[in-house]
C-alpha positions, -999 to +999 in steps of 0.1 A: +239+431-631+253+429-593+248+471-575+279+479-561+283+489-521+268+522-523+243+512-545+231+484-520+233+503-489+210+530-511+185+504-520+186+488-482+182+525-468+153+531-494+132+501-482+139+507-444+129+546-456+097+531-468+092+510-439+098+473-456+127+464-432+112+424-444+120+426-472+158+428-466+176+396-458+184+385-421+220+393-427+215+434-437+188+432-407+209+413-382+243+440-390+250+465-356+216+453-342+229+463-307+240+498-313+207+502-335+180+488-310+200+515-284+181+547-297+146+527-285+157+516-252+172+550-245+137+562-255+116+540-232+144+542-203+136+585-208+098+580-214+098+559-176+122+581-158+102+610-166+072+592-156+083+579-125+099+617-113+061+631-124+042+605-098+067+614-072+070+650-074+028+652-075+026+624-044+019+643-012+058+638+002+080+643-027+120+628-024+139+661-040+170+636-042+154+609-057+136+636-089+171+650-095+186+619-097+156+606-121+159+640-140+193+634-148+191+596-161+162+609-181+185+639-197+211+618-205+191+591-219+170+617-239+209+627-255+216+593-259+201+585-297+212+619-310+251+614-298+249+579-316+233+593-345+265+613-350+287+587-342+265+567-370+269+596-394+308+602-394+312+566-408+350+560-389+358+529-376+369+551-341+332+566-345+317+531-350+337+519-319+326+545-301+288+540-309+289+505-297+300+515-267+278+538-264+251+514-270+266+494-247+263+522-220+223+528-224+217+494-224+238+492-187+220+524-176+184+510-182+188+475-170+213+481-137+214+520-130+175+526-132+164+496-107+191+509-083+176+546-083+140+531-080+147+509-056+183+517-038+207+490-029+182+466-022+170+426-029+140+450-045+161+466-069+178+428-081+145+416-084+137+441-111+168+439-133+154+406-153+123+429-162+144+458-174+164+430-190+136+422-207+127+451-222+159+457-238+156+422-254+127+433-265+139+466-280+163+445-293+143+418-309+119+444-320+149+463-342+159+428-355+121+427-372+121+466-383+093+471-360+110+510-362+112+512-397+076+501-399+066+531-373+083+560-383+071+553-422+035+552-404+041+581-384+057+605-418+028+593-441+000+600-411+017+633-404+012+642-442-023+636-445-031+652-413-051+674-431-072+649-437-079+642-404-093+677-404-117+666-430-128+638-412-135+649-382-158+680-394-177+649-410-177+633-380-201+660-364-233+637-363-213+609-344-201+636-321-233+647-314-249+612-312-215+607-282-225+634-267-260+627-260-241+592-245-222+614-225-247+627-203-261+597-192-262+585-153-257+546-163-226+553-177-216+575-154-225+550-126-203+523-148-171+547-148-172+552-116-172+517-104-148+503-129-113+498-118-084+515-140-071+482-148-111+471-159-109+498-182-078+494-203-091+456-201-115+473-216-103+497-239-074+465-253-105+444-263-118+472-283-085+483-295-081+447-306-115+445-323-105+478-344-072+459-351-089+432-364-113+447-388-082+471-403-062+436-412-091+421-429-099+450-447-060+456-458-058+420-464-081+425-488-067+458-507-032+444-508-046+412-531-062+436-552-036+456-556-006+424-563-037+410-585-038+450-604-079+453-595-065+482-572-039+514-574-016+522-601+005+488-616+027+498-644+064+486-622+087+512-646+061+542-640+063+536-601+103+529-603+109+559-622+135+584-601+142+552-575+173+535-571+156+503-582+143+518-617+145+489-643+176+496-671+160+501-705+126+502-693+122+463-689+095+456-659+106+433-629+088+398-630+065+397-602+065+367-576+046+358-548+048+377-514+064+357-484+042+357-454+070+379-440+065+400-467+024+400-467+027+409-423+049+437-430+030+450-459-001+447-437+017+460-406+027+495-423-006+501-440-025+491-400-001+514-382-007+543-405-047+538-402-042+534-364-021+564-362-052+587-376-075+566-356-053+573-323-055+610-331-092+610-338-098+591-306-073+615-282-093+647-296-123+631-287-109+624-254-095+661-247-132+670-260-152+651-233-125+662-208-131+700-213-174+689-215-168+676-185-152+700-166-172+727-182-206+717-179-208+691-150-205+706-115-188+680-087-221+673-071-238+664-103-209+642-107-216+624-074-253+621-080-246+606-110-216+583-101-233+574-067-195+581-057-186+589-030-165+616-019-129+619-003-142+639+028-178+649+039-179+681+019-155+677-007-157+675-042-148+641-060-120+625-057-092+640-078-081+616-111-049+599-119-027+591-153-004+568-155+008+577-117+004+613-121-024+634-101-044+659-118-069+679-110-099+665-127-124+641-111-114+599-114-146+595-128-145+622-155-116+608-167-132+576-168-162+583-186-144+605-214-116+576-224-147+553-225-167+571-247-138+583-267-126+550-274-157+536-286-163+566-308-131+556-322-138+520-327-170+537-350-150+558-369-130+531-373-157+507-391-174+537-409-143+546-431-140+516-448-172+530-465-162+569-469-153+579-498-142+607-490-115+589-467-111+567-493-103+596-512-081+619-493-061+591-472-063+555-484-060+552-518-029+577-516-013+547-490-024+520-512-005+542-542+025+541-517+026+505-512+024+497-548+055+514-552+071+494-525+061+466-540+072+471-570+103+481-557+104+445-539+100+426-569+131+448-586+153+441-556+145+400-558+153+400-597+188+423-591+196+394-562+193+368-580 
């Protein structure tokens, strides 16, 4: 039996909701794409104008002009997805008009307007349209492939079993005080101080990418068990039950092979919500080793221990950066603390594949979530047919 319109667009919203935009042909993902993809760049165009006023107004000669100027692209691209949200919700053809050109608008405002304030009326300011032009195809692209969808799922089912996180960390004590004792150490001091920013997020990506690594193998494997019923709940009418894609008269959905579409978005969600916690774990250590640092490590132990050497004869360690922005801790503090906080995280990262009690309070509630989906899936293949 065909859904009617509503019914569709209920189902379509349901698996976006659950972040399997995949799953959805390329037709439903491919409708408004522009006006959709203009909530993200108006995000990142915000995120870098705000970024960009911050390094100027803490640089030693701040341009007043050039801050309000940023201060007002960043306000009005900040507005931006909420006034197309209401366009969105009022459902008019005059309110859909109006939302493409909207869209239309943010996308003009990133590419041409924030090149011109960064650069003024320059050859500089051309040159860097194509890369601003390339981030909105980007944004774009990434829309087109749900890449949204899949985050804010990750980012509502992390946020409910943040308490979790809690749980975790207190078990995490003995790692923290194994870090710690890696903390005071003048080798890797000495190391911090002599790697480069861009050495260290080299750094910090290869790890990253190792952690990334070992969560898709290890998802890999739990969403076999789960499609093969060796893992999480498997009766299709039980999950259904209360969805829009609950089986008539209790008759299951037959069950058919994922596409490899399917199987990377499946992956994709369950990664990003593990990331998520393992971001959050890894930033509180970070904020940790910050306040150690400042706390218990006076300037010249910081210099012994770096062999750094100082901005003037007399003065304390040079003062740190992030992401452009000064602030008043020492570069090699900062250094030292994202180091050790990121390979505490790529730990915590291996060791919970064996916790039960993460097992327990975080992962098998996502694989019960995913099952769902899934079933869901294989309802919405037999009503398409």
């Amino acid at each position: 039996m065909s859904a009617t319109a509503s019914e569709t667009q209920l189902i379509h919203d349901w698996f976006l909701h659950r972040g399997l935009p995949l799953v959805l042909t390329r037709r439903v993902r491919s409708r408004a794409l522009m006006a959709r993809s203009a909530p993200m760049v108006a995000g990142v165009g915000a995120l870098t104008a705000v970024t960009m006023l911050l390094a100027d107004w803490t640089g030693d000669d701040p341009d007043y002009g050039y801050i309000v100027r940023l201060a007002v692209v960043a306000a009005v691209l900040a507005a931006a997805p909420f006034a197309l949200f209401v366009l969105h919700r009022r459902g008019t053809a005059a309110s859909e008009a109006g939302r493409r050109t909207a869209a239309l608008a943010v996308m003009a405002i990133f590419v041409l307007l924030m090149p011109l304030i960064a650069s003024g009326w320059s050859a500089a300011a051309l040159a860097e349209v194509p890369a601003f032009l390339l981030v909105s195809l980007l944004a774009v692209w990434s829309t087109y492939l749900g890449f949204g969808a899949i985050l804010l799922w990750a980012f509502r089912f992390a946020w409910i079993q943040l308490g979790a996180l809690g749980t975790l960390m207190s078990r995490a004590l003995p790692l923290l005080m194994l870090t710690v004792v890696v903390y005071f150490t003048g080798e890797l001091w000495q190391l911090a101080a002599r790697m480069t920013r861009e050495r260290l997020w080299q750094t910090i990506g290869f790890l990253a990418l190792v952690a990334v690594l070992f969560m898709i193998a290890t998802i890999r494997d739990e969403v076999d068990a789960l499609r093969e019923d060796r893992a999480g709940p498997s009766d299709p009418v039980a999950l259904l039950t209360g969805t829009p894609l609950q089986p008539a008269a209790g008759e299951p959905p037959a069950r058919t092979p994922l596409s490899l579409a399917e199987q990377v978005n499946v992956v994709a969600v369950m990664v990003v919500a593990q990331a998520i916690q393992v971001v959050l774990f890894t930033a509180g250590l970070f904020a940790f080793f910050l306040a150690l640092g400042i706390i218990a490590i006076p300037d010249d132990v910081t210099v012994l221990w770096s062999s750094e050497e100082t901005c003037a004869v007399g003065t304390p360690p040079c003062a740190g950066t992030w992401f452009g922005i000064h602030i008043p801790i020492p570069q090699t503090v900062v250094h030292t603390s994202l180091f050790v906080a990121v390979l505490s995280g790529l730990y915590f990262t291996v060791s919970t594949s064996v916790d039960p009690l993460y097992r327990q309070r975080f992962f098998d509630p996502l694989v019960a979530d995913v099952a769902v989906s899934l079933a869901g899936r294989d309802a919405y293949l037999e009503l398409e047919r």
